[in-house]
Residue frames relative to the residue before (quaternion, step in Angstrom):
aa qw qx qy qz dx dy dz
X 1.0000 0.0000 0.0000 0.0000 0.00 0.00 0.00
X 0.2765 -0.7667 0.5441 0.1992 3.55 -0.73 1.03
X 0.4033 -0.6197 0.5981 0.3091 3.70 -0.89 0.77
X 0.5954 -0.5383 0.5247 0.2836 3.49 -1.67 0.91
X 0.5163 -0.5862 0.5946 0.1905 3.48 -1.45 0.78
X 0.0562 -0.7705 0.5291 0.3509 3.94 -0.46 0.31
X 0.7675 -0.3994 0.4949 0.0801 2.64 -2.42 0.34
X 0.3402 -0.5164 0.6933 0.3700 3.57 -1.42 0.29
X 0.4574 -0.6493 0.4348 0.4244 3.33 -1.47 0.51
X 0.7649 0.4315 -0.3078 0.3661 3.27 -1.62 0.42
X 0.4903 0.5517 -0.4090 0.5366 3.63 1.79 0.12
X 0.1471 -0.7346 0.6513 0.1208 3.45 -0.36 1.53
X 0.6399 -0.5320 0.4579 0.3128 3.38 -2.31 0.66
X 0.4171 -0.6113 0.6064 0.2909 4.00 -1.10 1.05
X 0.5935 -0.7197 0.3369 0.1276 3.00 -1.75 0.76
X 0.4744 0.6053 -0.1944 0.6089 2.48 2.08 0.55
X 0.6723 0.5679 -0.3981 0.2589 3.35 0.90 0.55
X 0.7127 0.0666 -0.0936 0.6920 2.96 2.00 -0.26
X 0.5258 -0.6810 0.3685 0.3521 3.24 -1.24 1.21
X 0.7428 -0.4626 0.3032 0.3773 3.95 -1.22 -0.33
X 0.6875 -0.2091 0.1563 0.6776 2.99 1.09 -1.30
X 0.1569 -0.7944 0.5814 0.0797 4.09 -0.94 -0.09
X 0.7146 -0.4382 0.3457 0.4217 3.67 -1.19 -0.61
X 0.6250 0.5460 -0.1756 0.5295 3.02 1.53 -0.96
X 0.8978 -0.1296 0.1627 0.3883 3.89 1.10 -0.32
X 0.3052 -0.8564 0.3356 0.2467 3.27 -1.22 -0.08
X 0.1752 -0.9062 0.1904 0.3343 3.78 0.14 0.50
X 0.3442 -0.8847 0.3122 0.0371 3.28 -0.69 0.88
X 0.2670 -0.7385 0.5018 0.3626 3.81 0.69 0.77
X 0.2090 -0.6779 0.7045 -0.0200 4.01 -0.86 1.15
X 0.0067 -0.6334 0.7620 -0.1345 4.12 -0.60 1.31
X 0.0218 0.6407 -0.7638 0.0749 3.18 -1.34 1.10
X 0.4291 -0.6927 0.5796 -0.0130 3.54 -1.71 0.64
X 0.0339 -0.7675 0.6355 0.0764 3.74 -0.36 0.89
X 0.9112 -0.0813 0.0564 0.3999 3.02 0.30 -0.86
X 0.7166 -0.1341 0.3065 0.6120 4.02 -0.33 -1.15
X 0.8600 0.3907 -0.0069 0.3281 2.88 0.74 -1.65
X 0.7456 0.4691 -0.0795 0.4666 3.10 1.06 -1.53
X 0.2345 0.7569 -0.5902 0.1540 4.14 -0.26 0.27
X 0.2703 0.6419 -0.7173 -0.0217 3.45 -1.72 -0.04
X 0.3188 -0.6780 0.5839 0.3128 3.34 -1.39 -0.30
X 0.5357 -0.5654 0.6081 0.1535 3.49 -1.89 -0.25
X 0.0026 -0.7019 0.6994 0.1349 3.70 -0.84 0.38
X 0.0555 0.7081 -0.6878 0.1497 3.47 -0.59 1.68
X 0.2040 -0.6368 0.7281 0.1505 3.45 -1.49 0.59
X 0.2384 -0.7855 0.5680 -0.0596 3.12 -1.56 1.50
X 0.2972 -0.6324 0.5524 0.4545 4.38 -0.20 -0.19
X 0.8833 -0.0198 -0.0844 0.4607 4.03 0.79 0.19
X 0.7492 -0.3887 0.3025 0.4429 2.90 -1.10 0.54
X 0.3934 -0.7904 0.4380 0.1694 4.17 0.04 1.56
X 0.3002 -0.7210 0.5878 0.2112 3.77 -0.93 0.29
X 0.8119 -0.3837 0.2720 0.3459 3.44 -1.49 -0.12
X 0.7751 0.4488 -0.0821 0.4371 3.13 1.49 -0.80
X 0.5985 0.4417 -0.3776 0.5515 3.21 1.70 -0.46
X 0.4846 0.6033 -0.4545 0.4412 3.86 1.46 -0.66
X 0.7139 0.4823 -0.2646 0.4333 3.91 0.41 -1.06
X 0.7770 0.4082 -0.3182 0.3584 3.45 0.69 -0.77
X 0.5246 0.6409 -0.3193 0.4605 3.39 1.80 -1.10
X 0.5515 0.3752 -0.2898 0.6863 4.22 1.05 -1.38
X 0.5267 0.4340 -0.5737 0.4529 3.90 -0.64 0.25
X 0.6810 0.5141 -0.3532 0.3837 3.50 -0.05 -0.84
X 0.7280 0.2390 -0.2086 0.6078 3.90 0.82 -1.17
X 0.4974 -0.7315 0.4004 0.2391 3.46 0.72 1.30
X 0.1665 0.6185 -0.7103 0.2918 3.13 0.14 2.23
X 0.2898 -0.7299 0.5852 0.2021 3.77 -0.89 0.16
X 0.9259 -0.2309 0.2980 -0.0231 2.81 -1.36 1.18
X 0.8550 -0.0179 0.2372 0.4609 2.80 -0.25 -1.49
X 0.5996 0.4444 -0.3391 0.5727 3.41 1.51 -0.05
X 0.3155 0.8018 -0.2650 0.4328 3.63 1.46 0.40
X 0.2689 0.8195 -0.4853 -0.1434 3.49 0.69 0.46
X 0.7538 0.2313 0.0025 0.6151 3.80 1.11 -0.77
X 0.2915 0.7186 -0.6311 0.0181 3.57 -0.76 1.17
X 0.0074 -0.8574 0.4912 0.1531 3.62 -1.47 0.26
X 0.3903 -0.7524 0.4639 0.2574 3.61 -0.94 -0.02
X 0.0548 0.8528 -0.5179 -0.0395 3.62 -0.39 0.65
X 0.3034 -0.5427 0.4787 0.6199 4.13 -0.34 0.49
X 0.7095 -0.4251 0.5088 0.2388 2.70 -2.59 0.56
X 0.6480 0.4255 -0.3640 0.5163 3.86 1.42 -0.27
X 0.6609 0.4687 -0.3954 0.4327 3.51 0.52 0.20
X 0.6424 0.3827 -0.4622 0.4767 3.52 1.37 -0.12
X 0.8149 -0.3583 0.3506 0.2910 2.36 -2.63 0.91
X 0.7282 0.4121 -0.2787 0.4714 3.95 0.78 -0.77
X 0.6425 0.4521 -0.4873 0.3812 3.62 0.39 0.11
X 0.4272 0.6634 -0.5608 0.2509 3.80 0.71 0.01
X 0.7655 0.3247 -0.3063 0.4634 3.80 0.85 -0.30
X 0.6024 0.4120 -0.5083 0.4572 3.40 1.10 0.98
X 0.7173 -0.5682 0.2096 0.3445 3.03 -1.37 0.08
X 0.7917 -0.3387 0.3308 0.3860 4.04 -1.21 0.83
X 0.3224 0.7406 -0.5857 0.0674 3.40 -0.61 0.63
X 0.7446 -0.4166 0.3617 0.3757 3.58 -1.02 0.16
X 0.4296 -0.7451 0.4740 0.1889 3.46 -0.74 1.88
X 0.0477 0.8195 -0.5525 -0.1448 3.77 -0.76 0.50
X 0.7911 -0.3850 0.0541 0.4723 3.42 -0.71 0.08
X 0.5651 -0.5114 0.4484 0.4670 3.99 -1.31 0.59
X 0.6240 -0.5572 0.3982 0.3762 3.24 -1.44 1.09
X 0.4028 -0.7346 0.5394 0.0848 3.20 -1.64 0.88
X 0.4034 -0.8020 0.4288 0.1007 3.33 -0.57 0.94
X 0.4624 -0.6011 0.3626 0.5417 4.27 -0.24 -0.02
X 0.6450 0.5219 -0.4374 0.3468 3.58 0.98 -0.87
X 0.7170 0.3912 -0.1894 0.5450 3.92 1.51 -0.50
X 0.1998 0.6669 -0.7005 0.1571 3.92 0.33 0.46
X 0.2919 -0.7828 0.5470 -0.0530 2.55 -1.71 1.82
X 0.5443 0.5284 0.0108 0.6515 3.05 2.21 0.12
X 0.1421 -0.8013 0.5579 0.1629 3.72 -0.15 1.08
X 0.6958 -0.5589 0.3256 0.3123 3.18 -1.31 0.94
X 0.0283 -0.8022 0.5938 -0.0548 3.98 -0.86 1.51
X 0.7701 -0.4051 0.3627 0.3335 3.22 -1.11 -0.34
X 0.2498 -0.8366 0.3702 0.3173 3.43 0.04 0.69
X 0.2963 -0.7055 0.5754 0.2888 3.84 -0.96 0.69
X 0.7690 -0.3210 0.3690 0.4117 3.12 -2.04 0.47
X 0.1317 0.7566 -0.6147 -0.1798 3.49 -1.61 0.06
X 0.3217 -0.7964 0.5121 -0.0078 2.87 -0.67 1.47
X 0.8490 0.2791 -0.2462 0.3751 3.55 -1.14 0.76
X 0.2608 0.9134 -0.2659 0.1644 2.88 1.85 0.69
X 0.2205 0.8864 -0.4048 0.0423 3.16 -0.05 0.71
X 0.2771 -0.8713 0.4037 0.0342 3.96 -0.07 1.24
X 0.0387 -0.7000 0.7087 0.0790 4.32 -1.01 -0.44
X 0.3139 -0.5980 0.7345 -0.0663 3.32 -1.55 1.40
X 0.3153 -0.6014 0.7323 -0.0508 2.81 -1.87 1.10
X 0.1503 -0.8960 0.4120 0.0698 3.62 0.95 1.33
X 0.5135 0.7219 -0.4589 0.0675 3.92 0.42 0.04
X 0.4442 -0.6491 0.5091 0.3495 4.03 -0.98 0.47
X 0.0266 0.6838 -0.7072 0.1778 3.10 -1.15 1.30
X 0.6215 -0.4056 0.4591 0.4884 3.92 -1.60 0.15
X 0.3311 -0.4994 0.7230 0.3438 3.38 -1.60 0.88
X 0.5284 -0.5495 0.5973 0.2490 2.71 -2.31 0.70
X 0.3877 -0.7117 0.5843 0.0428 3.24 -1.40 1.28
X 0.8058 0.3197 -0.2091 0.4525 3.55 0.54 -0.02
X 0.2260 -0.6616 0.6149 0.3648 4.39 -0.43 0.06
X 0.1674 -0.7837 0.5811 0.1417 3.70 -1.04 0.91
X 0.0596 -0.8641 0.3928 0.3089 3.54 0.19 0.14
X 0.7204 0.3470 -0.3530 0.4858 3.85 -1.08 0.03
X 0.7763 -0.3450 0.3360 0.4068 3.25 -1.20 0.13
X 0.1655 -0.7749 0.4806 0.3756 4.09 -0.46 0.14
X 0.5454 -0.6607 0.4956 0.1428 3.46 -1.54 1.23
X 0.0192 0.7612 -0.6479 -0.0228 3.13 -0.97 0.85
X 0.0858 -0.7060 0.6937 0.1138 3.90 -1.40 0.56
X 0.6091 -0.6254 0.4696 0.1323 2.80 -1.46 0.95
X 0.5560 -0.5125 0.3904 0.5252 4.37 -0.45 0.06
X 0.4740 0.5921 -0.4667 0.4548 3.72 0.84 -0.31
X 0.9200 0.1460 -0.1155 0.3449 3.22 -0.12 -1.54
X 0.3965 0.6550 -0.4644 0.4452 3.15 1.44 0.76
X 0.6945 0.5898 -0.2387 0.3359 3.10 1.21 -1.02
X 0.4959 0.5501 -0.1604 0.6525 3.31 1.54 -1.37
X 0.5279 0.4282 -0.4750 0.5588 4.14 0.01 -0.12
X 0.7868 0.4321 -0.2850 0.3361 3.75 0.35 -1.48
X 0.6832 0.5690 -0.1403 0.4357 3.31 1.33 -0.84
X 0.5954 0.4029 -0.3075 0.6233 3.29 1.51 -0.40
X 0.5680 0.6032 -0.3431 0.4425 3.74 0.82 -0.35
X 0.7974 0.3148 -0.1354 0.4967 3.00 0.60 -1.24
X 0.6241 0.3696 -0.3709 0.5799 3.91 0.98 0.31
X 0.6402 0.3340 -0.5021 0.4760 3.68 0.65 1.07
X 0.5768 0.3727 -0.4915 0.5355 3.63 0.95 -0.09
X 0.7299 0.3889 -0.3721 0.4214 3.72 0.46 -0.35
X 0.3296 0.5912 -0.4842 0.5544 3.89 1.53 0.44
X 0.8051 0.3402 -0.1053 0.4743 3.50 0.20 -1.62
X 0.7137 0.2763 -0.4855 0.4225 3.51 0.09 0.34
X 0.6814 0.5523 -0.4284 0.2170 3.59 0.72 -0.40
X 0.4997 0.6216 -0.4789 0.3668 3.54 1.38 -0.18
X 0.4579 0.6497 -0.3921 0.4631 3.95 2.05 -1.24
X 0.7481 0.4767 -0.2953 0.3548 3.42 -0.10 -1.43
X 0.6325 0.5017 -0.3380 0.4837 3.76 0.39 -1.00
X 0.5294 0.5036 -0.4654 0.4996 3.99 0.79 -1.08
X 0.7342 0.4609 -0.3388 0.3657 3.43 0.36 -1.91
X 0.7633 0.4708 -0.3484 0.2728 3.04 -0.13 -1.04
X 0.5338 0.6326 -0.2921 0.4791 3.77 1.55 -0.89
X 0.6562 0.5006 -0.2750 0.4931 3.44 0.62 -1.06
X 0.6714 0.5004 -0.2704 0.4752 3.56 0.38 -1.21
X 0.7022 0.3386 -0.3323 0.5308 4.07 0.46 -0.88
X 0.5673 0.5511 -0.5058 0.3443 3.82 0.81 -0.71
X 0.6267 0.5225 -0.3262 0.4773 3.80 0.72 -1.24
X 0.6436 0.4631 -0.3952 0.4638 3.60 0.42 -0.76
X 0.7074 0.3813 -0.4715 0.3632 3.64 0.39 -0.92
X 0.5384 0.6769 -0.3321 0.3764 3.76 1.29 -1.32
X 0.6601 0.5769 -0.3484 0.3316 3.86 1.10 -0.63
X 0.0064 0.8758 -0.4685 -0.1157 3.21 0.76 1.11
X 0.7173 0.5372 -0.2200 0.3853 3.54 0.82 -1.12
X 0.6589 0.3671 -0.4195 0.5051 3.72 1.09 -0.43
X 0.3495 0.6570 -0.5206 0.4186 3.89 1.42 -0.53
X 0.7082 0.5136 -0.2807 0.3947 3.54 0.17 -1.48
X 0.6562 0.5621 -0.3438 0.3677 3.55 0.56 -1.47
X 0.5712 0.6690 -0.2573 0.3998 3.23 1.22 -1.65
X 0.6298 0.5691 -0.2418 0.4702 3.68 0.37 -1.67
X 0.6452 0.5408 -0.2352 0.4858 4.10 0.91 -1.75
X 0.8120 0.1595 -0.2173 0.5177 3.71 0.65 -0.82
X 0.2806 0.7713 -0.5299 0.2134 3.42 0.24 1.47
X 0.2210 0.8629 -0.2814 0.3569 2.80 2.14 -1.00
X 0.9168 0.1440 0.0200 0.3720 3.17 0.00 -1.98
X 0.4995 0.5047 -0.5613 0.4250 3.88 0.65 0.69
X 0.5680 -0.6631 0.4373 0.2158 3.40 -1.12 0.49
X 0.5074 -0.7566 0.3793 0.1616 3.32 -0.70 1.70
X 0.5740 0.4515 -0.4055 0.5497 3.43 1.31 0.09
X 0.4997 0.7052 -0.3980 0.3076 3.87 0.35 -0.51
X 0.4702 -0.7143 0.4708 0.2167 2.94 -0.91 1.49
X 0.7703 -0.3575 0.2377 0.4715 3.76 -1.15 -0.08
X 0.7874 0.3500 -0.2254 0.4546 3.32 0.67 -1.69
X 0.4809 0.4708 -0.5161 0.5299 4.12 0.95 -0.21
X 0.6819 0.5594 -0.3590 0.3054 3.82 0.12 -0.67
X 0.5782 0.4412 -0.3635 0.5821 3.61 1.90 -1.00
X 0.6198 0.5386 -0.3728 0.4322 3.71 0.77 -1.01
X 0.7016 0.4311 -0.4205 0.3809 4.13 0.26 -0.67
X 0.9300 0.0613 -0.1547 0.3277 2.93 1.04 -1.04
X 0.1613 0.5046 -0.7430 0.4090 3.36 0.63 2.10
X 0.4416 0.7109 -0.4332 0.3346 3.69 0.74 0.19
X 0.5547 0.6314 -0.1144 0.5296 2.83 1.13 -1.99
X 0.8660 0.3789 -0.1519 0.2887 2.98 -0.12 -1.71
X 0.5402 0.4497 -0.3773 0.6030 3.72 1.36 -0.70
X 0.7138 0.4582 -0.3652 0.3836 4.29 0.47 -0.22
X 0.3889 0.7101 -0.3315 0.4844 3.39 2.04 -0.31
X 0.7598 0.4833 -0.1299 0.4151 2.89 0.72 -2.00
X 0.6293 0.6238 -0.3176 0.3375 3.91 0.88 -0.22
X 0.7525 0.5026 -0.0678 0.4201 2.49 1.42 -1.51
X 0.3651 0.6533 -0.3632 0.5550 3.48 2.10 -0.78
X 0.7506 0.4301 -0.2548 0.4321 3.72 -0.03 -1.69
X 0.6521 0.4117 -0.4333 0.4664 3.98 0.29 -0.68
X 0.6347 0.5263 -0.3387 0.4533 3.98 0.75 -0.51
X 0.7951 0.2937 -0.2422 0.4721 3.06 0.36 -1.06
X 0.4498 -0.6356 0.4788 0.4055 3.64 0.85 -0.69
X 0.6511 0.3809 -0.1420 0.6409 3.78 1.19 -0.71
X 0.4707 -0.3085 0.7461 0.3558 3.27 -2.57 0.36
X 0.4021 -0.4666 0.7425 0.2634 3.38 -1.81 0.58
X 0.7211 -0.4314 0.4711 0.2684 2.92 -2.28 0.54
X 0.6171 -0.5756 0.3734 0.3852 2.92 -1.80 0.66
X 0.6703 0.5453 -0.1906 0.4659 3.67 1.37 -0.10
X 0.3819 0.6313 -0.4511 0.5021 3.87 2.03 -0.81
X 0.5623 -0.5375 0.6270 0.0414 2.72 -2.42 1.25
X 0.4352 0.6658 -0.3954 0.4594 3.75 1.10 1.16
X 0.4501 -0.5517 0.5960 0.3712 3.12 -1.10 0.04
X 0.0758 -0.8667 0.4588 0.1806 3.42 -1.34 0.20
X 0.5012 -0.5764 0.4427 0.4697 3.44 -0.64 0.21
X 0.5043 0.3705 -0.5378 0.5650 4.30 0.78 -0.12
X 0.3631 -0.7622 0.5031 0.1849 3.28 -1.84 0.71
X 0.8081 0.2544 -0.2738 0.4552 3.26 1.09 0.64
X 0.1424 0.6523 -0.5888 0.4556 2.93 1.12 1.95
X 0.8134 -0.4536 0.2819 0.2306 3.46 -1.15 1.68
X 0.6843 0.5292 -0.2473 0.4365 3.37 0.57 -1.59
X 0.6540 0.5800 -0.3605 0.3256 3.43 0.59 -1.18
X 0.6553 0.5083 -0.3654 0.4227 3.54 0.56 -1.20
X 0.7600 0.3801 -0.3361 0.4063 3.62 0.45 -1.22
X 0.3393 0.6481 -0.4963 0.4675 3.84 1.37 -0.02
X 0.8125 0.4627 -0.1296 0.3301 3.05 -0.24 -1.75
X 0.3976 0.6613 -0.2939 0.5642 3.49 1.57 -1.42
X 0.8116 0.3528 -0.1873 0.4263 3.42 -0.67 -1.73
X 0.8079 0.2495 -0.2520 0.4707 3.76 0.08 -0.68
X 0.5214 0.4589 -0.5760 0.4310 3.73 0.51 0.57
X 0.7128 0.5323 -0.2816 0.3596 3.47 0.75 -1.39
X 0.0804 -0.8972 0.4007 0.1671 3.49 1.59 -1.48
């Protein structure tokens, strides 16, 4: 088998260099990808529609690598855009891609009459082997990804939050003794005061409760102690506040 002679770039193959199809095969216009920059293709004749592996081993030969390979495919030579000015042959299947091989990996056969063109331009070698075709989504389904994401962490915390939120009113109801305290400093909020001045006077109260608790004892009560506290969302407080709105 004689290796192909290159091309200048952009010197496509005459239609006369290789027949369409024959007994011996079928040809197939072979485009492979290196990089952004760098592409060309292959006229290769195959007995069938070619797979991923017989494509890689067959471009191996005109010393393409592998792994510097980022995107290759096979389409019949009658389905490409360049065979309309040859002659009519029998439609075979739509080109096949690696994620679809229609054809389990075989032995590659000889390919005669081979004859290829390069698109010669410098670009970055590729640093990495990608396999399978490369995926792309669109801002839609990027968006939807974000939106399902973000409605299972907000699935999975709300069962957390309800626990929390149970626990946190249970202590308050259990505060029996700061409840009381609460009820003691009604006295001093004003009997005209609307509802929400009445929470404001007496979180007053209740933050002066909480001083006076801490100079006795010497300490902040637990996050769980029957006291007022000087943190504002320590249990006690609510039933304070609770006890001295209702009075």
């Amino acid at each position: 088998m004689e290796f192909p002679q290159r091309k200048k770039p952009n010197r496509k193959a005459q239609a006369g260099d290789v027949t369409a199809g024959s007994e011996h095969g079928t040809d197939f216009h072979v485009a492979y990808q290196l990089n952004q920059f760098q592409k060309g293709s292959f006229v290769m004749r195959f007995p069938h529609q070619p797979s991923k592996n017989e494509l890689l081993t067959q471009v191996a030969k005109y010393g393409l690598v592998a792994r510097d390979i980022k995107e290759i495919t096979a389409t019949p030579l009658s389905l490409h855009p360049a065979a309309r000015a040859r002659p009519a042959i029998t439609p075979l299947p739509a080109s096949t891609h690696w994620a679809n091989p229609t054809v389990s990996p075989a032995e590659p056969t000889a390919a005669p009459n081979v004859t290829y063109e390069f698109d010669d331009v410098d670009g970055p070698e590729p640093s990495t082997w990608l396999p399978g075709p490369p995926q792309t989504y669109d801002a839609n389904q990027a968006s939807l990804a974000r939106q399902r994401t973000s409605k299972k962490r907000i699935g999975c915390l709300r069962p957390l939050l309800g626990l929390a939120i149970a626990i946190y009113l249970g202590f308050a109801y259990l505060s029996d003794a700061t409840y009381f305290d609460g009820q003691l400093s009604n006295y001093a909020v004003s009997n005209d005061a609307g509802f929400i001045q009445k929470i404001s006077e007496c979180n007053d109260l209740r933050s002066e409760q909480a001083s006076i608790n801490e100079d006795i004892w010497g300490e902040a009560p637990g996050l769980f102690d029957d006291r007022a506290s000087t943190f504002a969302l320590h249990p006690a407080n609510l039933a304070f506040v609770v006890g001295c709105v209702k009075g």
